[in-house]
C-alpha positions in Angstrom: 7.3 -29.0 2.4 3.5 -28.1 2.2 1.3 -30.3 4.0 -2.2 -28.4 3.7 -5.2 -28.4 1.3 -4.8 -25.6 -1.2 -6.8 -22.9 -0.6 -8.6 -21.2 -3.5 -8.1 -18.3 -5.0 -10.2 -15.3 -4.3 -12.7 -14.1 -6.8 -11.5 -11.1 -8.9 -13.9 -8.1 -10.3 -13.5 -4.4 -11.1 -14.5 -2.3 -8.2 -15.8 -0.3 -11.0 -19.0 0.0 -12.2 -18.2 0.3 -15.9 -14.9 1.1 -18.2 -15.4 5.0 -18.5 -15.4 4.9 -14.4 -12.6 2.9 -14.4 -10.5 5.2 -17.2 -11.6 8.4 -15.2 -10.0 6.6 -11.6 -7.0 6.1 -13.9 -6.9 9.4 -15.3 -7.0 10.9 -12.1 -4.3 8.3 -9.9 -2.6 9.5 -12.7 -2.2 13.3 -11.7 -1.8 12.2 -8.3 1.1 10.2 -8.6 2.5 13.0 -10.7 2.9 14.9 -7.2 4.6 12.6 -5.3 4.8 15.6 -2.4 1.3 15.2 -2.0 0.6 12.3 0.3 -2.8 11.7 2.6 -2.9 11.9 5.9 -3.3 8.2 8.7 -1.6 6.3 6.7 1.5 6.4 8.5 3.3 7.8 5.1 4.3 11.1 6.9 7.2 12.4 8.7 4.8 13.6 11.9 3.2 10.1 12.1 6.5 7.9 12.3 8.2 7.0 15.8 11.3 9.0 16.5 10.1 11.3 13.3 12.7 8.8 11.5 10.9 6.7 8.4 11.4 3.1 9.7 13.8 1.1 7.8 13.4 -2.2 10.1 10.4 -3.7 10.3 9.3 -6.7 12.5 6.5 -9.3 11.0 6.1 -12.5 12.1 5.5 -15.4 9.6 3.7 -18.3 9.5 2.5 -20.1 13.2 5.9 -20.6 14.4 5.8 -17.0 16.0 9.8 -16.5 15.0 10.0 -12.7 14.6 11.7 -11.9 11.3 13.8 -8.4 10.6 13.5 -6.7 7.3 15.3 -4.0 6.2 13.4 -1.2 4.6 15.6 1.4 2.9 14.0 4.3 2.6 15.3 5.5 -1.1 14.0 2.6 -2.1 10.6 1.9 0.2 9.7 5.1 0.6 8.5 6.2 -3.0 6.9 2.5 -3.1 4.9 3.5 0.2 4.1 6.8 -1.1 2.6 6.2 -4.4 0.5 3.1 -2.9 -1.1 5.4 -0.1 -1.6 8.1 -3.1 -3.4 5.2 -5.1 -5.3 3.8 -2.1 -6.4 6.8 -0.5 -7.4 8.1 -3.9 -9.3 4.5 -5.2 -11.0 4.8 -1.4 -12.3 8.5 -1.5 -13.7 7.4 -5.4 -15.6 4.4 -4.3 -17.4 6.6 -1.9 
């Protein structure tokens, strides 16, 4: 049961300035996510970063205002490549918008 005013929806652009920057980003996250062994460093995607050197397959988070912490369980064979190719993509789409 929601009791709260809707809130509205974010406005949506391109980060790019036009569509040949946008098909170059694409052509190169491309080759990047074709070595998924390459992965960028502070993002807490490898082995050296993680506590124990084990990939964490629990995770804590805390929904909501209630402040009931809530387990989820994080595989890694299927997490892992998830977490690997989104730090590829962001570190990638972060280093081409600067």
């Amino acid at each position: 049961n929601i009791r709260h005013q809707p809130i509205k929806v974010a406005r949506h652009r391109s980060p790019f300035q036009d569509l040949d920057a946008e098909n170059t980003f694409l052509e190169l996250l491309d080759n990047m996510l074709s070595h998924p062994n390459i992965l960028p460093e502070d993002y807490g995607i490898l082995e050296d970063e993680w506590d124990g050197n084990d990939y964490p397959e629990v995770e804590s988070i805390r929904p909501g205002t209630s402040g009931k912490e809530l387990l989820v369980i994080l595989p890694r064979a299927f997490w892992f490549p998830r977490a690997a190719q989104w730090t590829q993509a962001l570190d990638l789409l972060t280093r081409y918008l600067h």
